[in-house]
C-alpha positions in Angstrom: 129.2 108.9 81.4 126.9 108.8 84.2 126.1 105.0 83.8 129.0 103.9 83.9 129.1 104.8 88.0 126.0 102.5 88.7 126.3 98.9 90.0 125.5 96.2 87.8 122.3 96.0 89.6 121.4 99.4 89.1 122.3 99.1 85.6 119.9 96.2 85.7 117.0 97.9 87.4 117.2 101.3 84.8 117.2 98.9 81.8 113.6 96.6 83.2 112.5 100.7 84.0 113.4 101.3 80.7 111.7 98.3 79.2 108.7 98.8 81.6 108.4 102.2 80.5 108.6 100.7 76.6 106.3 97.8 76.6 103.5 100.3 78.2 103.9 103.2 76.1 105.3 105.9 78.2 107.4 108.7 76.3 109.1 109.0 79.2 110.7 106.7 82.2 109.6 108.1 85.3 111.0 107.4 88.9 107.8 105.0 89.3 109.4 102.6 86.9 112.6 102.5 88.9 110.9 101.6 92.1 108.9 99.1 90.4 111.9 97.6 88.9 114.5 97.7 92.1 111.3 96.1 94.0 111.3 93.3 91.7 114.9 93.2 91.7 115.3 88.9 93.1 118.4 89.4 94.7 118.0 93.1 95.2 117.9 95.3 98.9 114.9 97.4 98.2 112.5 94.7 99.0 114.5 94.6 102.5 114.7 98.5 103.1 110.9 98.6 102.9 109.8 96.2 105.1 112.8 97.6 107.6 111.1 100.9 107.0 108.3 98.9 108.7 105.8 98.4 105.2 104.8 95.3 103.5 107.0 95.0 100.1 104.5 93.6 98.3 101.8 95.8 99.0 104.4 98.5 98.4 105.2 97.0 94.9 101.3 96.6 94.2 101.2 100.7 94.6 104.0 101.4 92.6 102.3 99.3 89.7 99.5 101.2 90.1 101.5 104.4 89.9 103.1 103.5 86.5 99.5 102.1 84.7 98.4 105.5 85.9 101.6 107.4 83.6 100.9 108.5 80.8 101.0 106.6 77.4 101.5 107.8 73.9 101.3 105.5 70.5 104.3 105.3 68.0 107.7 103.5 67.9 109.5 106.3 69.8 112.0 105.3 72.9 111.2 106.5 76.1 113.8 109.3 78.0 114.6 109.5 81.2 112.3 112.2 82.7 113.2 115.3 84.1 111.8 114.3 87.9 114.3 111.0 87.3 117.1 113.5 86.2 117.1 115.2 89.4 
């Protein structure tokens, strides 16, 4: 299975995007909740990529949130999938 090739912190990071992605109401887990959840990964490197990339992590994080409110949301008790732009 694919999974099963992931680091534990990746493993981590799709199960907060999948949670994230749950608790809002989005049919689908998108690459936005990903990013949000490897930038709020504590011990994680994202955090340090971006600001090596020369941006502010938290102001990076701040648009990512803003991203994922802006996803779509549906009502009912189904569990998101991964999307098709997170497949690829």
């Amino acid at each position: 299975m694919w999974n099963e090739r992931l680091t534990n912190q990746t493993r981590a990071a799709y199960g907060a995007a999948y949670h994230g992605a749950a608790k809002r109401g989005n049919a689908e887990v998108y690459p936005e909740h990903l990013l949000e959840a490897l930038l709020k990964q504590e011990d994680g490197v994202t955090g340090s990529l971006v600001k090596k990339a020369g941006a502010s992590p938290r102001s990076v994080t701040k648009q990512v949130e803003k991203a994922v409110e802006d996803l779509p949301t549906v009502t009912g008790g189904a569990e998101p999938v991964l999307s098709r732009r997170i497949r690829q």
